[in-house]
Backbone as CSV, one residue per row, in Angstrom:
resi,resn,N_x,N_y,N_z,CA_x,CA_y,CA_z,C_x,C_y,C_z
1,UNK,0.844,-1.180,0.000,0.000,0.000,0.000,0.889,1.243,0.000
2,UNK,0.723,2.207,-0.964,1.210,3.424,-1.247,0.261,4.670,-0.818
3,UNK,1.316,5.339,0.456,0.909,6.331,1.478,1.055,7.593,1.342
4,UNK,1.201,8.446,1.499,1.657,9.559,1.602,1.139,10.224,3.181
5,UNK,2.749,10.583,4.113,2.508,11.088,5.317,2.978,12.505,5.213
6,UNK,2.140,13.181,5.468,2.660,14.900,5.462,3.812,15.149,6.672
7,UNK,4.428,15.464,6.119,5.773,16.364,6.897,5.555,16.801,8.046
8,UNK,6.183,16.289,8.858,6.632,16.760,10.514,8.074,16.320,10.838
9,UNK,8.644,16.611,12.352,9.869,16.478,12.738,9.894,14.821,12.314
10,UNK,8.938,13.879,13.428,9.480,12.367,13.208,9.142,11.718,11.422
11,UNK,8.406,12.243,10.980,8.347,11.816,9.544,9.658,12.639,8.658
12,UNK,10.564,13.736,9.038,11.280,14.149,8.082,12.800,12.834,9.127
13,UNK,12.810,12.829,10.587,13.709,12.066,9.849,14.066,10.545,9.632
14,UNK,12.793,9.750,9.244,12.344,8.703,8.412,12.727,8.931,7.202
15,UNK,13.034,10.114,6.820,12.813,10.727,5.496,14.710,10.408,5.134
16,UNK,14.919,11.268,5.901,16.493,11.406,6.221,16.776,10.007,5.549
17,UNK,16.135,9.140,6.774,17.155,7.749,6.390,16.328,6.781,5.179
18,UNK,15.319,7.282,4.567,15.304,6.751,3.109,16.457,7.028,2.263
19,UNK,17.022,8.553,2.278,17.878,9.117,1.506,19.099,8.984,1.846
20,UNK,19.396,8.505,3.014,20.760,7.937,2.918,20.686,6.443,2.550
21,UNK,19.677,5.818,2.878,20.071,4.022,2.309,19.463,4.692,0.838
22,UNK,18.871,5.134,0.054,18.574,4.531,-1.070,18.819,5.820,-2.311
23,UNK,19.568,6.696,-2.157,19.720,7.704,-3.073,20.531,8.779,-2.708
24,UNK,21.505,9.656,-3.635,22.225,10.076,-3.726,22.035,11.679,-3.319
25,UNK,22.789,11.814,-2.481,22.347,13.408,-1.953,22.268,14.731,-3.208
26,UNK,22.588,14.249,-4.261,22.507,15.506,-5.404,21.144,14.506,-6.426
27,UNK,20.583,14.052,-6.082,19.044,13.752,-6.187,17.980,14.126,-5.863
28,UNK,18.490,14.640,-4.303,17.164,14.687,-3.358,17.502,16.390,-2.394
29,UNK,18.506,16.893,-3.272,19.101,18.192,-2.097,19.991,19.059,-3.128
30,UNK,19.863,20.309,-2.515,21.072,20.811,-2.876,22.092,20.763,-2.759
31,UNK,23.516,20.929,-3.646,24.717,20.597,-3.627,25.365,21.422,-2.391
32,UNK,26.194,20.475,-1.403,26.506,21.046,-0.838,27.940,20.361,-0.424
33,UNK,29.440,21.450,-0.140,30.387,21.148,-0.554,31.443,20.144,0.530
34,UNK,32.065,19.594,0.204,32.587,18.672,1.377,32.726,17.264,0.111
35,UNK,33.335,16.212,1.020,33.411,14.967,0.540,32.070,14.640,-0.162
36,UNK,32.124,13.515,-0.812,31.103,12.782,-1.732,30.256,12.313,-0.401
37,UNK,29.284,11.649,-0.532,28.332,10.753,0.664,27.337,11.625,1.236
38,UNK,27.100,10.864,2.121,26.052,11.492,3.382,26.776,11.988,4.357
39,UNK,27.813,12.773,4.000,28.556,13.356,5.460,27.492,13.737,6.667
40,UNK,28.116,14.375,7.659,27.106,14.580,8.726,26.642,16.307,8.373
41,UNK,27.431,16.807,8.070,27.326,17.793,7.063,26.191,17.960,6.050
42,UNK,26.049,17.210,5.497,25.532,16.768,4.416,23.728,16.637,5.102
43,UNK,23.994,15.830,5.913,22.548,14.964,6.605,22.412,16.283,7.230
44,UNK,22.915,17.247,7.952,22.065,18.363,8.577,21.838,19.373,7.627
45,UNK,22.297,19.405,6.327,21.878,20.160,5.033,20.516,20.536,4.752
46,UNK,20.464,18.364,4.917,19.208,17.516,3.816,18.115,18.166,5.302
47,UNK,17.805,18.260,6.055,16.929,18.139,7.389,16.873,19.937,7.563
48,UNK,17.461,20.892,7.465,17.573,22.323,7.200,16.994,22.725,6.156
49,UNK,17.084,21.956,4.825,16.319,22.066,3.827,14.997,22.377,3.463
50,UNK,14.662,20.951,4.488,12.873,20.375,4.646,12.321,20.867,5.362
51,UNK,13.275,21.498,6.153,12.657,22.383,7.338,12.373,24.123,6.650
52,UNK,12.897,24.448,6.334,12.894,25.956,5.497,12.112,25.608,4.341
53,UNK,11.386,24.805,3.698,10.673,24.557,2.352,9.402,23.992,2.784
54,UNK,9.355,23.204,4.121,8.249,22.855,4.057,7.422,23.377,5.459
55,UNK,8.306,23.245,6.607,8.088,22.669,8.248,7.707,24.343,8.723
56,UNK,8.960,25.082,8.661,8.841,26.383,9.229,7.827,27.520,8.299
57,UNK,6.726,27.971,9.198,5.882,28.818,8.610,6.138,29.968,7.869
58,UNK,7.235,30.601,8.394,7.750,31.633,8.113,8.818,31.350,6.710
59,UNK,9.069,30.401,6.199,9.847,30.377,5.206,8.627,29.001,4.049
60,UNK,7.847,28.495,4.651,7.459,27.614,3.894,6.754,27.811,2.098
61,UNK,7.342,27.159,1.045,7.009,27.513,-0.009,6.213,26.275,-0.583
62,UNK,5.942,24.998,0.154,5.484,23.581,-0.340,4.749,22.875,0.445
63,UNK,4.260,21.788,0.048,3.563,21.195,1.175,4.447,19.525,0.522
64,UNK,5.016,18.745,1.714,5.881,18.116,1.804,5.255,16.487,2.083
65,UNK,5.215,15.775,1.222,4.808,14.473,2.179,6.027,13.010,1.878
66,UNK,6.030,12.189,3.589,6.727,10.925,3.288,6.275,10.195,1.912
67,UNK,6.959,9.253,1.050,6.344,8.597,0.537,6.655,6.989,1.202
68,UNK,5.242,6.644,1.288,5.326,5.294,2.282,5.100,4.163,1.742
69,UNK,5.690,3.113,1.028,5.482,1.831,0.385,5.446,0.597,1.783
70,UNK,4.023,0.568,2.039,3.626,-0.738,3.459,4.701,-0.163,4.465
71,UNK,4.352,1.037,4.642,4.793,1.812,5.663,6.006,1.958,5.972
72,UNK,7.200,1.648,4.953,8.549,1.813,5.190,8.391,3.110,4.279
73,UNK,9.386,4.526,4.528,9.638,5.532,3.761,10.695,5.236,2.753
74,UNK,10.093,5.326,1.142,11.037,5.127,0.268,11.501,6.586,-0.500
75,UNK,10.853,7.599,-0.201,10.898,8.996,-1.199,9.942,9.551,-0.695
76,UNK,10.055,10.885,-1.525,9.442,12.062,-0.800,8.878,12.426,-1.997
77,UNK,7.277,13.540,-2.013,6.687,14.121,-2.830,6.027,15.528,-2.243
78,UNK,6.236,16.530,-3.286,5.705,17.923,-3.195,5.066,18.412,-3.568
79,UNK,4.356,19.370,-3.341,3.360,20.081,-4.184,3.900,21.415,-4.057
80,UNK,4.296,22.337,-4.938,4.466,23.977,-4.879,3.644,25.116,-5.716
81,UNK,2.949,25.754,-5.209,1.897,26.844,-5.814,2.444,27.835,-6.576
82,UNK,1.753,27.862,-7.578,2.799,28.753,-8.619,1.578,29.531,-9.233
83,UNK,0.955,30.323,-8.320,-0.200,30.889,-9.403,-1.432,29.904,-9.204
84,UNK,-1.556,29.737,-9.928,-3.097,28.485,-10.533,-2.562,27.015,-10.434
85,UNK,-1.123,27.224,-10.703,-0.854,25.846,-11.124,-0.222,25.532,-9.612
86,UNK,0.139,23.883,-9.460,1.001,23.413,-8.455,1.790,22.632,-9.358
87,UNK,3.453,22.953,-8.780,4.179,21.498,-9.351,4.667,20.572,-8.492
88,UNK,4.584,19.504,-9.385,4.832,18.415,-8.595,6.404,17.773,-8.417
89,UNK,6.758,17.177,-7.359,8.327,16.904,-7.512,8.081,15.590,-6.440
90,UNK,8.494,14.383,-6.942,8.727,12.900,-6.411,10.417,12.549,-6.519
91,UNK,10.463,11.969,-5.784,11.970,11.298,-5.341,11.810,9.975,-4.897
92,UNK,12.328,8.751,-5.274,11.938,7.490,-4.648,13.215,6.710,-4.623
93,UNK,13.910,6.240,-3.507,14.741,5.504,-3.102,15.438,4.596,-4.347
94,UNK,16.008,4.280,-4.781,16.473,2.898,-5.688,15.773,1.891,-5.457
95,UNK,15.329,1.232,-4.730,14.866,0.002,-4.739,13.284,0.049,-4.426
96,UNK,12.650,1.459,-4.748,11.621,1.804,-5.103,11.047,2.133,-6.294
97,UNK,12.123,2.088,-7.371,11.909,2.498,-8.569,11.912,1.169,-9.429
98,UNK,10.463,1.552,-10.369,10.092,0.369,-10.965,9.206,-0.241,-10.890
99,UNK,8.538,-0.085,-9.917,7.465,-1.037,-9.333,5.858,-0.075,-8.937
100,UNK,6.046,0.719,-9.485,4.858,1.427,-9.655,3.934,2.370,-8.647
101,UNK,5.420,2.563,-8.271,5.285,3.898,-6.663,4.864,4.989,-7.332
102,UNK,5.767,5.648,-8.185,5.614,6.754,-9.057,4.362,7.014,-9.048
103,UNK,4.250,5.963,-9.880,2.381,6.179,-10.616,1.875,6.513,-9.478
104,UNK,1.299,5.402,-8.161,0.414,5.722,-7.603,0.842,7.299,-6.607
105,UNK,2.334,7.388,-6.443,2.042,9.034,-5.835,1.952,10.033,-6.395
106,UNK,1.992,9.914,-7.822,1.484,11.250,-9.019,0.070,10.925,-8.702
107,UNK,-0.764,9.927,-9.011,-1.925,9.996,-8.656,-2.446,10.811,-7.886
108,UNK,-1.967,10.434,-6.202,-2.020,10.940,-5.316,-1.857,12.916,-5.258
109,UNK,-0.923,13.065,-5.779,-0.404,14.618,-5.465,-1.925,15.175,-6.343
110,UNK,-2.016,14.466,-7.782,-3.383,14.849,-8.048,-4.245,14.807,-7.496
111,UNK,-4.915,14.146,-6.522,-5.799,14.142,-5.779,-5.585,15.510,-4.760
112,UNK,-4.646,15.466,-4.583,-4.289,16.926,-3.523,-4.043,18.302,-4.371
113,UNK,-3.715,18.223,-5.443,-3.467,19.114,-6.218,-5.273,19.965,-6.531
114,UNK,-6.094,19.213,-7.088,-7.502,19.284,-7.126,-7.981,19.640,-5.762
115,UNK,-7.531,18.950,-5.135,-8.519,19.408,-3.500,-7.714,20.966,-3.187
116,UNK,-6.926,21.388,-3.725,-6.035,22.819,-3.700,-6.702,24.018,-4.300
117,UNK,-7.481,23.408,-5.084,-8.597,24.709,-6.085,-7.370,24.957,-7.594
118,UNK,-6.071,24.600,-7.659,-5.251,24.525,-8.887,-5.723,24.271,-9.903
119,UNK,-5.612,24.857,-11.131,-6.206,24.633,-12.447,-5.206,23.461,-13.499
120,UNK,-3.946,23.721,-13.390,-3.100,23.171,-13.702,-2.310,22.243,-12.143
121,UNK,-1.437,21.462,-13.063,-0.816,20.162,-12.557,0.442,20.171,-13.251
122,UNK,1.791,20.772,-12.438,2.903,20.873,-13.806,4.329,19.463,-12.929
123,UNK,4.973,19.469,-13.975,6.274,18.551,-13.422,7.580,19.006,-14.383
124,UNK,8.498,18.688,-13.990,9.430,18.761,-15.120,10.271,17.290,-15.005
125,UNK,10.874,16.680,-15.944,12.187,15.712,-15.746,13.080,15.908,-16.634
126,UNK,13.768,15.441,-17.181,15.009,15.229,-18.430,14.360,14.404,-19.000
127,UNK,15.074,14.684,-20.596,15.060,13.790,-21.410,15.345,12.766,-21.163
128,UNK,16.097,11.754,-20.843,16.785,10.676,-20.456,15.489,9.524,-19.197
129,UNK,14.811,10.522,-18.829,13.967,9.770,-17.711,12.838,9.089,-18.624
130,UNK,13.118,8.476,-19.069,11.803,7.996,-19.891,10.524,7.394,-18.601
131,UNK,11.151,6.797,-17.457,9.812,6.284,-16.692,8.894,7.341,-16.484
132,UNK,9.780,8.617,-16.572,8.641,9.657,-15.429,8.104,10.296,-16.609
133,UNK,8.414,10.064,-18.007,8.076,10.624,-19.435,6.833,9.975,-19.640
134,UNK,6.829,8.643,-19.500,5.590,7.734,-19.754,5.158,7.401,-18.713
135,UNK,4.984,7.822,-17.119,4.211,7.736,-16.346,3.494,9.020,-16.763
136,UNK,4.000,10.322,-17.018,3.302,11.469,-17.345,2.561,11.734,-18.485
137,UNK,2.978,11.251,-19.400,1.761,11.039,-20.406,0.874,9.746,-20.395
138,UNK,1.183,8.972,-19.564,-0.034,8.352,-19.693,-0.861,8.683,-18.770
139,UNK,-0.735,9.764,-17.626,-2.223,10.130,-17.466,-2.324,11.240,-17.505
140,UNK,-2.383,11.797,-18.702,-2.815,13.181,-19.740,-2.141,13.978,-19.625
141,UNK,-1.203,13.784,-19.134,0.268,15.174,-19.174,0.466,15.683,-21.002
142,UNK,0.475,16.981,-20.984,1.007,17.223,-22.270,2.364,17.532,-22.254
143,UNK,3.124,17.353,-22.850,4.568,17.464,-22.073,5.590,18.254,-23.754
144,UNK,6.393,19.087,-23.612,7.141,19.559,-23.852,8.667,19.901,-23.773
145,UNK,9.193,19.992,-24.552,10.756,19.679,-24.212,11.229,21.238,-24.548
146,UNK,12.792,21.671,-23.722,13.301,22.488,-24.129,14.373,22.753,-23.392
147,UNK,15.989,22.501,-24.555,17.160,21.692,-24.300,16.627,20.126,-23.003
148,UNK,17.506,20.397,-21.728,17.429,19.316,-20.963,16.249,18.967,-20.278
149,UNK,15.297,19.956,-20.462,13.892,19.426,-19.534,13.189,19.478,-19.900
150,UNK,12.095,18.470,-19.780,10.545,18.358,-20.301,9.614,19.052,-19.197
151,UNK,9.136,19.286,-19.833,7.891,20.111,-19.065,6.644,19.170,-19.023
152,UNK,5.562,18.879,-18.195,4.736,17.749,-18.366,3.658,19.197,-17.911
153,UNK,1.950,19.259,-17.846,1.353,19.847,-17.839,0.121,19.055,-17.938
154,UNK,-0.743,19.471,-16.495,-1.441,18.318,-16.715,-3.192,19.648,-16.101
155,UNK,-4.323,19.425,-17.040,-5.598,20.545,-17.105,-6.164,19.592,-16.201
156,UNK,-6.372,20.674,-14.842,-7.096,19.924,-13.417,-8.562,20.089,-13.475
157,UNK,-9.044,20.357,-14.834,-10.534,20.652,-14.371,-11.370,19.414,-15.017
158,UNK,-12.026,18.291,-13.730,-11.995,17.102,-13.442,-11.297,15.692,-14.810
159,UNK,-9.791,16.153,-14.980,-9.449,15.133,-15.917,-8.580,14.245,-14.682
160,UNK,-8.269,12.620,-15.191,-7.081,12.588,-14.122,-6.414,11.514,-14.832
């Protein structure tokens, strides 16, 4: 069963340790300088981050949720208000990818995206991502390219 737990202290750092067992800190964070890995450095970056983007009122620009595959945290998903539209941004562990997490938490963010009053539904990936290319057009993303990123675009007025 595919969850989604909204952001707090003990769910971000569940979060933490998805992203150190299963994905690479210039995946899921901004670059930040020091050795390669999860320095400790690094891990109070990733947790400062989530906290200024999602947690703290005064800086918050997103609404943040665990992503929960049978209740272990494998990745994280966002929603950010841009006007009318919200975009969406998923991250899923390595050994979450493939198996059809994606899908059901794009689903999901749609479901929250709509309950938001948003007219639009946007994402971006690279060329190269073909899963998140054909998870997005197959449920009605119109998607666009220009140089390294596709643009996906998805009309919230009841399509899904």
């Amino acid at each position: 069963m595919i969850t989604l737990t909204p952001l707090d202290e003990p769910a971000l750092a569940r979060l933490l340790e998805a992203a150190v067992a299963g994905a690479d800190p210039l995946d899921v964070m901004p670059p930040v300088g020091g050795p390669p890995g999860w320095t400790a450095t690094r891990r109070s970056a990733f947790l400062e981050f989530h906290r200024g983007r999602s947690l703290n009122a005064a800086t918050a620009v997103e609404r943040t949720w665990v992503v929960d595959a049978d209740g272990t945290a494998v990745g994280a998903a966002r929603l950010e208000r841009h006007g009318d539209a919200v975009e969406a941004g998923i991250w899923l562990s390595r050994d979450a990818r493939g198996r059809g997490i994606g899908r059901e938490v794009t689903r999901l963010l749609l479901t929250e995206a709509r309950a938001s009053d948003a007219t639009r539904f946007t994402a971006s990936t690279t060329p190269g991502n073909t899963g998140a290319r054909s998870l997005l057009a197959g449920l009605g993303a119109a998607l666009t390219t220009d140089g390294d990123e596709v643009r996906a675009e998805v009309q919230l007025s009841g399509r899904e």
